[in-house]
Each structure stands twice: as structure tokens, then as C-alpha cells.
C-alpha positions in Angstrom: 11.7 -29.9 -2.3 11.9 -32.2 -5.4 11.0 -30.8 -9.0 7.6 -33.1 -8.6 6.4 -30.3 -5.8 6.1 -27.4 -7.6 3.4 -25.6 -7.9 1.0 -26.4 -11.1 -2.0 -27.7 -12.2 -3.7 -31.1 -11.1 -6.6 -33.4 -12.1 -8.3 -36.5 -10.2 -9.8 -35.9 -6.3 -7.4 -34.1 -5.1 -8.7 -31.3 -7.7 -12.3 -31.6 -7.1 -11.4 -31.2 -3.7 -9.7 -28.3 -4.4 -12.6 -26.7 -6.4 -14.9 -27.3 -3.3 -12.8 -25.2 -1.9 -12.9 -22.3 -4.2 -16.5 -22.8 -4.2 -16.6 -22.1 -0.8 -14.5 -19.0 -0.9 -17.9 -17.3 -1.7 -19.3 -19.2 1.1 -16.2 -17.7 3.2 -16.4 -14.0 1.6 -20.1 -14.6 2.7 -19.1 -14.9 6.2 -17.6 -11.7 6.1 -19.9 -9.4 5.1 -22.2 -11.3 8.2 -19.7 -10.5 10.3 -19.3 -7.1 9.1 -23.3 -6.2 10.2 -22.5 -8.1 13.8 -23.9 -11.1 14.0 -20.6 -13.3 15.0 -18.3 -12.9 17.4 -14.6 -11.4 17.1 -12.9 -14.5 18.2 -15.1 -17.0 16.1 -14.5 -14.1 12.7 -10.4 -14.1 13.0 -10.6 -17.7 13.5 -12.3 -18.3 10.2 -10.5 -15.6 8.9 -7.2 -17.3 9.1 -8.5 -20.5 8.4 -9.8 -19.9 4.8 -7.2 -18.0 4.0 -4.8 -20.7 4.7 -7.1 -23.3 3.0 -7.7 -21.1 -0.1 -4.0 -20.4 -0.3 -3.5 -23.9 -0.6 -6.0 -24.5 -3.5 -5.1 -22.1 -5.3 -1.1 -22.5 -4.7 -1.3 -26.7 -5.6 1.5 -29.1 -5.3 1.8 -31.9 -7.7 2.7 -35.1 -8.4 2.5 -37.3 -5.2 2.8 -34.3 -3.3 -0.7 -33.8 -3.6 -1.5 -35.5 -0.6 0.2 -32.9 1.5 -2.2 -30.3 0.3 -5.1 -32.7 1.7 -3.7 -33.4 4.9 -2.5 -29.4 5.4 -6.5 -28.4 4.6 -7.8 -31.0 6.9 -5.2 -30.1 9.9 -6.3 -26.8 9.4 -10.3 -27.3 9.2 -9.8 -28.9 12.5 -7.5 -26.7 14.7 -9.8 -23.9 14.1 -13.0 -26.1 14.0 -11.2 -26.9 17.7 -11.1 -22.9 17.9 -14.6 -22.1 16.9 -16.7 -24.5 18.7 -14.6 -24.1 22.2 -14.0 -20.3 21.7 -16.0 -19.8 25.2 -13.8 -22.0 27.3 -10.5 -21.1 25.5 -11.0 -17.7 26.3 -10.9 -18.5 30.4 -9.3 -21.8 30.5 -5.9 -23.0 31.0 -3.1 -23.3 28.5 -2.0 -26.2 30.4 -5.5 -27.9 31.5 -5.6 -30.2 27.6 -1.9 -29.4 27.1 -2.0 -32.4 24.6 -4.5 -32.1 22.1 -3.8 -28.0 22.0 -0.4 -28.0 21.6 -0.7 -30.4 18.8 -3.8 -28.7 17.2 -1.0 -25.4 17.5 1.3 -27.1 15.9 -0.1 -28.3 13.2 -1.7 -25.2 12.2 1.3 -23.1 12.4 2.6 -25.6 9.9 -0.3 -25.0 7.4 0.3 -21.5 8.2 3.6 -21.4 7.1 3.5 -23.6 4.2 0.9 -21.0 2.7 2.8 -18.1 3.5 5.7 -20.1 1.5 3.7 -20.5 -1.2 2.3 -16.9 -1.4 5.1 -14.9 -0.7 8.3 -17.4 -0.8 10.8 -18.6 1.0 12.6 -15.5 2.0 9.7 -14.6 4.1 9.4 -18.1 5.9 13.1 -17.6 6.7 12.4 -13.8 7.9 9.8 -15.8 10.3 12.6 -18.3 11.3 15.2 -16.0 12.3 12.4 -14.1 14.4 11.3 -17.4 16.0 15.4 -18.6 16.6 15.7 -15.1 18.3 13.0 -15.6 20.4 14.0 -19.5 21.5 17.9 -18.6 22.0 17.8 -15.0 22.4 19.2 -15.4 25.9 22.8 -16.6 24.1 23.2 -12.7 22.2 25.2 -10.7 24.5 24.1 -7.3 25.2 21.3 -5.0 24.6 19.7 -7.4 21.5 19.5 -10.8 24.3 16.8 -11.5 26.7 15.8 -14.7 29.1 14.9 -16.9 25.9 11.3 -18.4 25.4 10.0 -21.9 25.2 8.6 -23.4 22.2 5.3 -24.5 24.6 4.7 -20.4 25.3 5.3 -19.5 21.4 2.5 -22.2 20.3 0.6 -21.3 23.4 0.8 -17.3 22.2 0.4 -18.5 19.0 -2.9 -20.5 19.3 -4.4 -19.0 22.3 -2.7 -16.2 23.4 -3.3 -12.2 22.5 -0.6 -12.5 20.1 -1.5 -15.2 17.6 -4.6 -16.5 15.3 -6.7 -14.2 17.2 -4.6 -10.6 17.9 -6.4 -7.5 17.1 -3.9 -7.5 13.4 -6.3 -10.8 12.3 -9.5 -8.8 13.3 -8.4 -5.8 11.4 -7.3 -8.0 8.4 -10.9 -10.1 9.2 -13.3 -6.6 8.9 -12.2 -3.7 7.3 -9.2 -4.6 5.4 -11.5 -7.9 3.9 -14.2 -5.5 3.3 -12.5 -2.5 1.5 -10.6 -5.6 -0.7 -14.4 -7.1 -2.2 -15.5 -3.1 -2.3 -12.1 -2.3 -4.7 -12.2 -5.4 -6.8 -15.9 -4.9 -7.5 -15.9 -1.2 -8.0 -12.5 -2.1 -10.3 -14.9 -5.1 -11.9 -17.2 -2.0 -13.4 -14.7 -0.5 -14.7 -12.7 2.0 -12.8 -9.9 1.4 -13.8 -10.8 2.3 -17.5 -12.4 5.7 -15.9 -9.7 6.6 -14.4 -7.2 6.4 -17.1 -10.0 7.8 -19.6 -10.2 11.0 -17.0 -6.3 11.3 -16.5 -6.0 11.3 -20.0 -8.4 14.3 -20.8 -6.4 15.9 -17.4 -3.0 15.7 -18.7 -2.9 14.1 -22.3 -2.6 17.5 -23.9 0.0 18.5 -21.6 4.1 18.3 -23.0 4.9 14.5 -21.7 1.7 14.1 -21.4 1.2 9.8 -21.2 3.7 10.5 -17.7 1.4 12.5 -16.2 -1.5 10.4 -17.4 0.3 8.0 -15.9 0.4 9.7 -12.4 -3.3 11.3 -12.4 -4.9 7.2 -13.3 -2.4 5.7 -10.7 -3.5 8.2 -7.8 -6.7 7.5 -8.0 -6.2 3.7 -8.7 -3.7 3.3 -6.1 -6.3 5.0 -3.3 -8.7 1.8 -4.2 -6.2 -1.1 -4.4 -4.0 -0.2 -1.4 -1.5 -2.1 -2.8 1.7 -0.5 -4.9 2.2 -3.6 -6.4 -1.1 -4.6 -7.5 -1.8 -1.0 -8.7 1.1 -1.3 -11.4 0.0 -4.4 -12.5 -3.5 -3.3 -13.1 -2.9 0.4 -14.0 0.4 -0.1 -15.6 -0.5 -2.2 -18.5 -2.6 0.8 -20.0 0.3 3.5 -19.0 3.7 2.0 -19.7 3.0 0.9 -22.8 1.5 4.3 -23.6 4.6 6.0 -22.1 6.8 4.2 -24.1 4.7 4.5 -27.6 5.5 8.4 -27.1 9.1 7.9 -26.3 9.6 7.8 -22.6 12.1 5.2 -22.2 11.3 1.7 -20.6 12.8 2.3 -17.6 11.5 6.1 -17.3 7.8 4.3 -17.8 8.6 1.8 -15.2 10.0 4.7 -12.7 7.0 7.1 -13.1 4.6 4.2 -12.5 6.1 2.5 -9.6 6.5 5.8 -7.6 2.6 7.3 -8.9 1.3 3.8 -7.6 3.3 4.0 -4.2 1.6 7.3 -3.7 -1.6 6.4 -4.3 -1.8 4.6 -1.1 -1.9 7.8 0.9 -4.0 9.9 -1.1 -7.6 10.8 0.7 -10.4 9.9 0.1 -9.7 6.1 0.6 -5.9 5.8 0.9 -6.3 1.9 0.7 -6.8 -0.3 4.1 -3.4 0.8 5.1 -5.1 3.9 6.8 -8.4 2.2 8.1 -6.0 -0.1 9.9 -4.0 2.9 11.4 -7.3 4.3 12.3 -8.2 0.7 14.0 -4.9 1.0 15.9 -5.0 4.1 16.8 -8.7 4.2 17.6 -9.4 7.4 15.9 -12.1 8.0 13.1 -11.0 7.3 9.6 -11.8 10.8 8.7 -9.2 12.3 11.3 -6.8 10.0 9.5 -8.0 10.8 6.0 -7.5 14.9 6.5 -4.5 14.6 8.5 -2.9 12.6 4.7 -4.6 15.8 2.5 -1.8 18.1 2.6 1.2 15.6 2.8 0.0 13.9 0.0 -0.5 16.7 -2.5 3.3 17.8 -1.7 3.4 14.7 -3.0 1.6 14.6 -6.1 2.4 18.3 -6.8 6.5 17.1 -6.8 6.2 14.1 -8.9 3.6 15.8 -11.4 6.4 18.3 -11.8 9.4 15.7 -11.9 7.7 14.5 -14.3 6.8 17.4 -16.4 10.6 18.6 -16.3 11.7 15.2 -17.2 9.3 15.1 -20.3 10.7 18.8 -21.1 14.1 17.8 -20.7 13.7 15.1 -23.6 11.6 16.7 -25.8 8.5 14.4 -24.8 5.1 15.5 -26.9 1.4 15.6 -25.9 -0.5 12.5 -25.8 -1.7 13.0 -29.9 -5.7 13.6 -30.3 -6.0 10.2 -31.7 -5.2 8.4 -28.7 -7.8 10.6 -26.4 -10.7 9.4 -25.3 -14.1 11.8 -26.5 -15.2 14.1 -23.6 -18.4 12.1 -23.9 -16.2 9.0 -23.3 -14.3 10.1 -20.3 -16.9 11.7 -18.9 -19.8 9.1 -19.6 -22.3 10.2 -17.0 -22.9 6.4 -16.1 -19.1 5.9 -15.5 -18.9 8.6 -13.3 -22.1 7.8 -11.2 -20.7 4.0 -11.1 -17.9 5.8 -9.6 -18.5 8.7 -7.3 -21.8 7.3 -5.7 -20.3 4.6 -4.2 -16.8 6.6 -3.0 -19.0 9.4 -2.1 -21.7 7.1 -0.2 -18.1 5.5 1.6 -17.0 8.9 2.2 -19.7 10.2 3.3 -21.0 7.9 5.8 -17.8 7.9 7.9 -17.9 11.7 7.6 -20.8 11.2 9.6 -19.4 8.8 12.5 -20.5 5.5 11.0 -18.1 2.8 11.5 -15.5 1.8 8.4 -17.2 -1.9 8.3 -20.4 0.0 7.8 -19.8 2.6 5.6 -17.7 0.1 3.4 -20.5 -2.4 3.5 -23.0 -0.1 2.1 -20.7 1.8 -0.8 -20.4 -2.0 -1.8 -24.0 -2.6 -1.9 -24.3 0.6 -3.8 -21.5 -0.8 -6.3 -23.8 -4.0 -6.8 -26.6 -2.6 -7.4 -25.2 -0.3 -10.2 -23.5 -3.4 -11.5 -26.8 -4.8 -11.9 -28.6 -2.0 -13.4 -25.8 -0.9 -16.1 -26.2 -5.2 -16.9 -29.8 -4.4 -16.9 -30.1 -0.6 -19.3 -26.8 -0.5 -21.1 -26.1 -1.5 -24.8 -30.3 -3.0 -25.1 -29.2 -3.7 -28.8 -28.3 -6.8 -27.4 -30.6 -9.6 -25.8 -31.2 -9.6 -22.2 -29.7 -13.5 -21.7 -26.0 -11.9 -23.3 -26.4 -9.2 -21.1 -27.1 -11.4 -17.8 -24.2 -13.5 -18.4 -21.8 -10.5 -18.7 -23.2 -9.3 -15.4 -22.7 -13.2 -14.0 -19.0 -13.6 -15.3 -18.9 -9.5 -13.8 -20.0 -10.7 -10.5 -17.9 -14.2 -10.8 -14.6 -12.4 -11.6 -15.0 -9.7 -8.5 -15.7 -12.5 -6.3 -12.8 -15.2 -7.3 -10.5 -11.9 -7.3 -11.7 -10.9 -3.6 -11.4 -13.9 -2.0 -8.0 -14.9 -3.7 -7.0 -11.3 -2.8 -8.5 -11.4 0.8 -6.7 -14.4 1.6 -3.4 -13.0 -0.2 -3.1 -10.0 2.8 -4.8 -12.5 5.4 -2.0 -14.7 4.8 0.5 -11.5 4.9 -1.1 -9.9 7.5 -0.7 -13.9 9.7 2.8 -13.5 8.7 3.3 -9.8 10.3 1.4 -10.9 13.3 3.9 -13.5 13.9 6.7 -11.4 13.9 4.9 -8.9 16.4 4.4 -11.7 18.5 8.0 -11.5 18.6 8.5 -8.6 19.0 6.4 -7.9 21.9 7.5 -10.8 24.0 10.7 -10.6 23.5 10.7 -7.0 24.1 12.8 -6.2 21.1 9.8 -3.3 20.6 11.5 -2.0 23.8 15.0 -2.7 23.2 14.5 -0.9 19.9 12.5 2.1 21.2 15.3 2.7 24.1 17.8 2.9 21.0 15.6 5.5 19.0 14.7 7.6 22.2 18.5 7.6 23.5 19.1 9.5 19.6 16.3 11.8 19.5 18.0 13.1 23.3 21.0 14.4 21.3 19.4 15.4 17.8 15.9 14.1 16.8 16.6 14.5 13.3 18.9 11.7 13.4 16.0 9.6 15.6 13.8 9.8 12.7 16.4 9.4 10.3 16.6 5.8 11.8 13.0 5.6 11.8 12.8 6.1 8.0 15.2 3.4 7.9 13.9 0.9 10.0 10.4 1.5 8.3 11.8 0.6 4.7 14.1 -1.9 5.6 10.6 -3.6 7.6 8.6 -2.7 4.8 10.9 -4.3 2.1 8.8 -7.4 0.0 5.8 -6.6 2.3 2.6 -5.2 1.3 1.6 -1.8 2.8 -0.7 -2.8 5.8 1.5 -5.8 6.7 4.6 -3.4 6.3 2.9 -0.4 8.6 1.5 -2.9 11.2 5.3 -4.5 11.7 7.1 -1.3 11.5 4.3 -0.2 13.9 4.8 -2.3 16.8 8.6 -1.4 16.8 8.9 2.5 16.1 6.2 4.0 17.3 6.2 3.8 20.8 9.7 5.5 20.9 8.7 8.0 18.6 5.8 9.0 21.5 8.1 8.9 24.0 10.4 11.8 22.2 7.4 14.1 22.7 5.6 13.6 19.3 1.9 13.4 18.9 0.4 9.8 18.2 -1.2 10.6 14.6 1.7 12.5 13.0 4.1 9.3 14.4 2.3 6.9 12.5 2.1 8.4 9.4 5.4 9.2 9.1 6.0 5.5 9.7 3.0 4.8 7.2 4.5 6.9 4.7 8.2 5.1 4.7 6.9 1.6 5.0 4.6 2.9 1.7 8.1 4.0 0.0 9.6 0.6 0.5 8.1 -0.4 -2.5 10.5 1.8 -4.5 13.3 1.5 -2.5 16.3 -1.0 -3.4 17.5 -3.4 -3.1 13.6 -4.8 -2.8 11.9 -2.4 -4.5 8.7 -4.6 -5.5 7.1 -2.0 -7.1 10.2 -1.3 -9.3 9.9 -5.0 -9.9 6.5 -5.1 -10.9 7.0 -2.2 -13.5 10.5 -3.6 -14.7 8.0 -6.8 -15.5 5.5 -4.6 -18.0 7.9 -1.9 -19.4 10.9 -4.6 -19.8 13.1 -2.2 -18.3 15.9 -2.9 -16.0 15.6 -2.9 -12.6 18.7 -1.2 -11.1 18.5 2.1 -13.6 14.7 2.2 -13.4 15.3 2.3 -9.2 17.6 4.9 -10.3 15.0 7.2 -12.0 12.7 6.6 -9.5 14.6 7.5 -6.7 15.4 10.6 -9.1 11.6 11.4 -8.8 10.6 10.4 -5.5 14.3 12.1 -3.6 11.4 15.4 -2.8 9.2 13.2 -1.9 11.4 11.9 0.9 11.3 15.1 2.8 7.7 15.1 2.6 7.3 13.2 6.3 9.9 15.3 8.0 8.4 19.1 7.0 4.9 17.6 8.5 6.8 16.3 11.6 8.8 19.6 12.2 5.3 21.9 11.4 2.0 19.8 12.3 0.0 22.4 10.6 0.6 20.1 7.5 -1.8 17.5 8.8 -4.2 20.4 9.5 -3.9 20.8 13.3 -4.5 24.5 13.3 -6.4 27.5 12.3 -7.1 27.9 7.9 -5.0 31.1 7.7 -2.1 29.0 8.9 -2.7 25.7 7.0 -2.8 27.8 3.7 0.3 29.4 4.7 2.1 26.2 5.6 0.8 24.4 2.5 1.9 27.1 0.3 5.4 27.2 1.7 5.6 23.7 1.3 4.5 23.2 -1.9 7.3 26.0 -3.0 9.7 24.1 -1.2 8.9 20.9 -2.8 8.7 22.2 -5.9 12.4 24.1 -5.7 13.7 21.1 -4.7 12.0 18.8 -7.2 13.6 21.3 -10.4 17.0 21.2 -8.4 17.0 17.3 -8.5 15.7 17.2 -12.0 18.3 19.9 -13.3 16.0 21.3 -15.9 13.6 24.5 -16.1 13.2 25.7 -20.2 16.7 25.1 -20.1 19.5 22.7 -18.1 20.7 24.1 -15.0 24.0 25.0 -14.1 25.3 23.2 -11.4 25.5 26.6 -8.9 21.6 27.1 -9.5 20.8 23.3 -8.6 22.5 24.1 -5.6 21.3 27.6 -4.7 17.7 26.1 -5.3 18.4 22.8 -3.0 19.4 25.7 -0.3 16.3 27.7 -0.6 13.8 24.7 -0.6 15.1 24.0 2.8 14.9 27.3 4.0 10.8 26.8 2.7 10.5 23.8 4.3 11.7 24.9 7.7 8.5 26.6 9.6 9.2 29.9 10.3 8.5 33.0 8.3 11.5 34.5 8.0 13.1 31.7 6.8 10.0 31.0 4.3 10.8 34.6 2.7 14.2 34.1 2.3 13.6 31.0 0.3 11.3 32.1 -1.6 13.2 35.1 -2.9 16.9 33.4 -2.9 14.3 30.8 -5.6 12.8 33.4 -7.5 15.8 35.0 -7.9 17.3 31.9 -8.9 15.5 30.9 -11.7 14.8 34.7 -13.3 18.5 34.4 -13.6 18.5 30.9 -14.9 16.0 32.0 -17.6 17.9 34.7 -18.1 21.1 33.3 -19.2 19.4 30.2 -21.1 17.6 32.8 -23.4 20.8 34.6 -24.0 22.3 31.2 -24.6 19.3 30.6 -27.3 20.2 33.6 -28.6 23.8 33.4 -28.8 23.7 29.9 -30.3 20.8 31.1 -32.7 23.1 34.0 -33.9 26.1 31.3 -34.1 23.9 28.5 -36.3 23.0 31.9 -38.7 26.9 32.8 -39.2 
């Protein structure tokens, strides 16, 4: 495309067109929350769903100079194909592909061309070519010899599948994205809108601030509870990141240390209960489990998790001589724990939690906790800072309630237009039967070890997950791995985590590594040592999905006596692991201690209780000796500085 078609501002009709449009995003996020209390239909709500998030895409993605017109004709195409979709939902449901082949197969087309020209516009070219080279596979896949080819499909069944069918504008992906992913977007932005972002980092700082290396673990506590919200790892750096990094790097972590600890705390994030981010609502949605069985099933992964990169990054800090985060920099108790703050924040998380602890529906529960968010919007516009007039306070509220909107919709159509994009290649996928072709590979491994079967699992979840949001990323690497996981005898839940949990560590992972890029963008770091560091830090982590594969108890399958028991051996093992990849304990360690302590966290992390006591003593026994010969070391260099 020529230099006059890139993206930028624009003036005349074609821009007051376009602001209609964003006008009507509020008329769209509207539409939702309808949806959301059950007054439209499924097919009608993914139709719309995809539709304005194509068309909002494209307004607020322009072209310019006399590429304008494309923009117009793209949002008209679309208004109609799934005008075409809404109006004759009833007879598309029962009738025949092939009864007005014609006017649907051109409606199809033309709407998987909008479709595509948004997703090149929010996510780039690399993506529409990921989406080619699916879609050639699928036209010519019966030319590839061997296991990989099948009988080829014509391009009348893709736009058929695509428009009509199970597997296009309409699969049960879209109506996830349409209702609880949409929802838990407008609740995050609006609960982020009223400041809990700032709360966070003011309550992470009073946590860890006073702690040796403190503005890292700051760093960790604010994007945990940040990340849980935005369900993205990307989106939590950039929103988290520009209050840590730079206070990382003020106290002498280095840029690309700052950039490391903040990608991998904001990866976390996304599995940490209570909300994990939509990720896990649409693995409960999939699965057709409550969100709650999710939700504690993530508890005990997920602070192996946190307790390992806490402690990277407390050896780390040691290791350089990093200080405390000094008093002038910490927020009052009075400040951090503002009682208004705090309501603004745990009533409506509580009221979210709550509710689906007590069987209502995600929509619902989500739904209400943003009421609740509203309405304390409103009323901390309405009390708060009366020193100044009531009209200044109104229009802080309006701009409040303005921003969360504009960010909800433009975010709601971001991951609708991702989420298009996955569905597309899961189309693929499934009629092709490259899910099956790849779950025969997988099942014929875990025959002769199934160590190395997930192995390849891990690796086809990150390599999936590379450049793709989590929920896109999990729903992909889904479709392919988990039915062969199942068939090797593993339980449904524990399966998709484990493939949640890799396609949630893509982010960190080279050579993609978004979050890494996101960080490198704040801190000014570089991007191939700072995947370095955090691959330093998050190498525990990585073990993390195997020890709750090889002992379920993890994901609290079994008695309290035993979860205890499992969560403390894990936790040790973790830990022995995490100060045998850092190298450091008061002291550096010598090579033959790094090693003996690599040996004993994987005697901990296999589950059985002989091999849990040997661990922990061959660890113990490690590091008394380590501390050991690093005081006489002090000692004997103290004695050599005196002389």
C-alpha cells in the first residue's frame, strides 16, 4: 500500500462519518449489557458483536488521503452483511447454503474482507498472513504429502462456514468474546477509571517498599492484582508499568532488570484468583464448568508462582545491593489505605466474587459488580473534595465516565477483532482435521513417555500463543492440544490450564515476547537481554504446570491435610529452585550448591513423601553449608582488609 494509506488523522465527511461511529460505540457497548440481562438472541448478539467491532476498528484505525473511501465502502459492506445476518437470522439458521447462493456468498465475501482489513489494522500484517497460510492449507492441503494433507476444501464451503456455518461470525468463540469477555472488559476499564490502578500500586508499596529491592517487589504485588483486572499482559505493563519501571530504575535496578520484573509480574497476573482476567471465564464457558471451580483450581498454582518470582526478585535485589523504597517516596497509611479507595475496590470484586460463589452466571455477576462500580463513581463525584463546586465536580465524573466508555469499546472491539481472528483459524483447524492430525501426534508421545507429550504441549501453546492476546492465544491452542491431552488419561480441568498457563507465558517468551516488548518500550531497555532476565526469573515458573499435572492435589482435588502438604512441598521446591537459578542467598553460590539445590527441588516437586523428605533435607543441608562458608569467607576477607 502507498505512503498516502497509512494510518493518521482525517478531516471532511469521511471524519464526521467516522465520529458517528464512535458515537455509536456507546450505542454498541449499550447493546451489550442488554444482551447480557437476556433480552436478544445469541445469533443476533455475535452478529453485532463482530460487526461493530470491525466498524469501530476501522474508525478508529483511518486511512488517508484518497484512501478514505475504502474505509466508507468497508463500513457499509459490513453494516449490510450482518444487517443481512440479523434480520434473516430465523431462516439462516434452517435454510440452505445453496438456496440464495448469490447474494450470500457475496455478502460472505465481502465481510471477510472487512474482517481482515481490521485485523490488519489492529494487529498487522503478520497476523493476516498467519490467517493466509491457514486458509492456503485448507484450499490445497490435499497437495502435502503425508500425515499434515487432507482432501482440500473449496473456497464456497470456507465462506459458507465462515458466514453461516458453526465455525464462523457466529461460533460459540464470538459469543464468549460477545458476553463475558465484553463485559469483564467495560467492568476493568471502569473499575481502573476510579482509580485502581493508583490503589494498587499505593498498597504494594506499603507491602513491599520497606523491603531490600523494594520498588521490584512493588512492582510484582501492583502488577498481580492489576494483571487479574486487565487480562491482558500487554495492556497491564503499559498501564502498571509507567508507575513501576521508572520507580525501579530511580533506585538502581537496571532498565532491562525493570523491564524483566514487569513483563513476567504482569504475565502472572492473568492467572491469579479472584478474577484472573476473561481468559478463565472463557475456559469456564468452554469447559462448561462454574468460574469458581476454575478460580480455586488457579489458587495454588499461582501462588508457586508469585511466591518464586517475589523471591527471584528479592535475591536479585540482594545480589546488587538494591535498597528499600526510601520513606519519601511511600504513600501515608491513610493514603494507601483510604477507606473510600478500598470500598471503590473490594465491593465491587467482592460483589463479582461473591455472586458466582453463589451459582449466578459470569454475565450476571459481572453485570452487577459494574453497576456497583458506577454507582460509587458517582457518589465519590458527588462527596469527595466538596471544597470544590458541584459543576467541576460533575464534569470530572462526565470526562470519568467518557474515558471508561471510549476505552471499553475501543478495547472490546480490540479482543473482538482478536478473538474473529482465532476463530478463523479454528475453523481451520477443525475442518481440516489438523486438531486431529495434531492430537494423534501428541497421544502416539505420551504412549512412550508423557513428559515428553507435554513437553510438546508447552511448546505448541507458546509458539500459538506468540503476538496473541491471552484469550485468543488459550482458545487457538485450545482447539489443537487439548483433546489429545484427554485422550492420554488426564482430567479436563488440569489440561486446560496447563495449556492456559503456557499460552499466558508466551508473552515473555522470545522471539515474540510482547510483553518483553511492551516493557523494553517504558524502561528503554533492550529487548534480547531483558528476555534474558526474564527468562532468568520466570525458568521456576516453568515447572509450575508440570508439578500440578503429575499431583492434582495442587488444583485442590483432595482432602485439606493433603493440599497443605502438597502446597508446602511445592512451594519449597519452587523456592530451591528459584535461589539455584538466581545463584545468590547472603552470599553467591558456588556452582556445586546451585546444582545440589536444582537436584533437591526436583525431588520436592515429585509427589511422594519420601522423595519430599529427601529434598528437603539434601536443601537444608545445602544452604546451612552455603551460609556456612560465606560467613567464614566474610570473615576471612574482613581479617585480610584489617592486615
Amino acid at each position: 500500500m502507498s505512503e498516502s494509506a497509512k494510518i493518521g488523522p482525517v478531516e471532511g465527511p469521511v471524519a464526521r462519518f467516522q465520529r458517528a461511529l464512535l458515537i455509536c460505540a456507546s450505542l454498541w457497548l449499550a447493546f451489550h449489557l442488554v444482551a447480557a440481562a437476556g433480552f436478544i438472541g445469541s445469533h443476533t448478539l455475535r452478529s453485532v458483536h463482530v460487526g461493530g467491532a470491525i466498524l469501530l476498528t476501522l474508525a478508529a484505525r483511518p486511512l488517508t488521503g484518497r484512501w478514505r473511501i475504502i474505509d466508507a465502502c468497508l463500513a457499509a459492506a459490513t453494516l449490510i452483511a450482518v444487517a443481512y445476518l440479523v434480520v434473516e437470522s430465523e431462516s439462516i439458521i434452517m435454510a440452505n447454503w445453496f438456496s440464495h447462493p448469490l447474494p450470500e456468498k457475496f455478502l460472505a465475501t465481502i465481510l471477510f474482507a472487512a474482517l481482515m482489513e481490521s485485523i490488519r489494522r489492529a494487529l498487522g500484517l503478520a497476523f493476516v498472513a498467519l490467517i493466509c497460510l491457514f486458509i492456503a492449507y485448507a484450499i490445497w492441503g490435499n497437495i502435502i504429502p503425508g500425515a499434515l494433507g487432507h482432501r482440500g476444501l473449496s473456497v464456497d464451503r470456507l465462506l459458507f462456514s465462515f458466514y453461516l456455518g458453526t465455525q464462523g461470525v457466529t461460533a460459540m468463540l464470538i459469543g464468549i468474546s460477545a458476553g463475558v469477555v465484553a463485559l469483564f472488559l467495560v467492568f476493568g476499564e471502569f473499575l481502573n477509571a476510579g482509580g485502581a490502578g493508583r490503589t494498587f500500586i499505593n498498597v504494594a508499596l506499603r507491602l513491599g517498599g520497606r523491603i531490600h529491592g523494594g520498588a521490584g517487589l512493588v512492582a510484582v504485588i501492583g502488577s498481580a492484582f492489576m494483571g487479574m483486572i486487565s487480562g491482558s499482559a500487554v495492556a497491564n505493563v503499559a498501564s502498571t508499568g509507567v508507575l513501576t519501571i521508572p520507580l525501579m530504575k530511580r533506585l538502581g535496578f537496571s532498565k532491562n532488570l525493570s523491564g524483566s520484573i514487569e513483563a513476567v509480574a504482569s504475565t502472572g497476573g492473568q492467572f491469579m484468583p479472584p478474577v484472573m482476567g476473561p481468559g478463565a471465564f472463557l475456559m469456564a464457558e468452554l469447559l462448561g464448568i462454574s468460574y469458581l471451580d476454575v478460580a480455586s483450581a488457579a489458587l495454588i498454582p499461582s501462588t508457586l508462582f508469585y511466591i518464586g518470582l517475589l523471591l527471584g526478585v528479592y535475591l536479585l535485589a540482594g545480589s546488587q545491593g538494591l535498597q528499600p523504597v526510601p520513606e519519601n517516596l511511600m504513600p501515608s497509611r491513610r493514603v494507601a489505605y483510604a477507606p473510600w479507595a478500598m470500598l471503590s475496590l473490594i465491593l465491587p470484586v467482592g460483589l463479582l466474587v461473591g455472586m458466582v460463589v453463589s451459582h449466578y452466571t459470569a454475565q450476571y455477576a459481572v453485570l452487577w459488580a459494574l453497576g456497583a462500580t458506577v454507582i460509587l463513581m458517582m457518589a465519590n463525584a458527588a462527596f469527595s473534595d466538596r471544597s470544590k463546586p458541584a459543576k467541576q465536580r460533575a464534569g470530572a465524573f462526565g470526562r470519568t465516565m467518557l474515558e471508561g466508555l471510549d476505552l471499553s469499546a475501543r478495547n472490546i472491539a480490540y479482543i473482538g477483532i482478536i478473538i474473529a481472528a482465532a476463530q478463523l483459524i479454528v475453523a481451520v483447524i477443525n475442518l481440516t482435521g489438523l486438531g486431529a492430525t495434531m492430537s494423534q501426534i501428541i497421544v502416539t508421545l505420551g504412549q512412550e513417555n508423557l513428559i515428553l507429550s507435554l513437553i510438546v504441549t508447552m511448546m505448541v501453546a507458546i509458539i500459538l500463543g506468540m503476538g496473541m492476546p491471552t484469550p485468543a492465544a488459550y482458545a487457538v491452542a485450545a482447539a489443537v492440544l487439548a483433546p489429545p491431552l484427554s485422550r492420554l488419561g488426564l482430567e479436563t480441568l488440569p489440561s486446560h490450564l496447563f495449556i492456559y498457563y503456557f499460552a499466558c507465558l508466551a508473552a515473555i517468551t522470545p522471539p515474540v515476547a510482547a510483553a518483553i516488548f511492551a516493557a523494553c518500550a517504558i524502561s528503554g531497555g533492550k529487548v534480547i537481554p531483558t528476555s534474558g532476565q526474564a527468562l532468568r526469573l520466570a525458568l521456576p515458573l516453568f515447572l509450575v504446570p508440570f508439578l500440578f499435572i503429575s499431583d492434582p492435589v495442587l488444583l485442590m482435588d483432595a482432602e485439606l491435610s493433603r493440599v497443605i502438604l502438597a502446597t508446602t512441598t511445592g512451594a519449597a521446591g519452587v523456592s530451591a529452585l528459584t535461589v539455584a537459578t538466581i545463584g545468590f542467598y547472603r552470599a553467591p553460590l558456588y556452582p556445586a550448591v546451585r546444582i545440589g539445590l536444582g537436584c533437591s527441588a526436583l525431588l520436592l516437586l515429585v509427589p511422594d513423601w519420601k522423595s519430599d523428605i529427601a529434598g528437603l533435607l539434601l536443601s537444608l543441608a545445602l544452604l546451612a553449608l552455603h551460609l556456612k562458608w560465606a560467613r567464614r569467607s566474610a570473615v576471612a576477607g574482613g581479617e585480610e582488609h584489617a592486615g
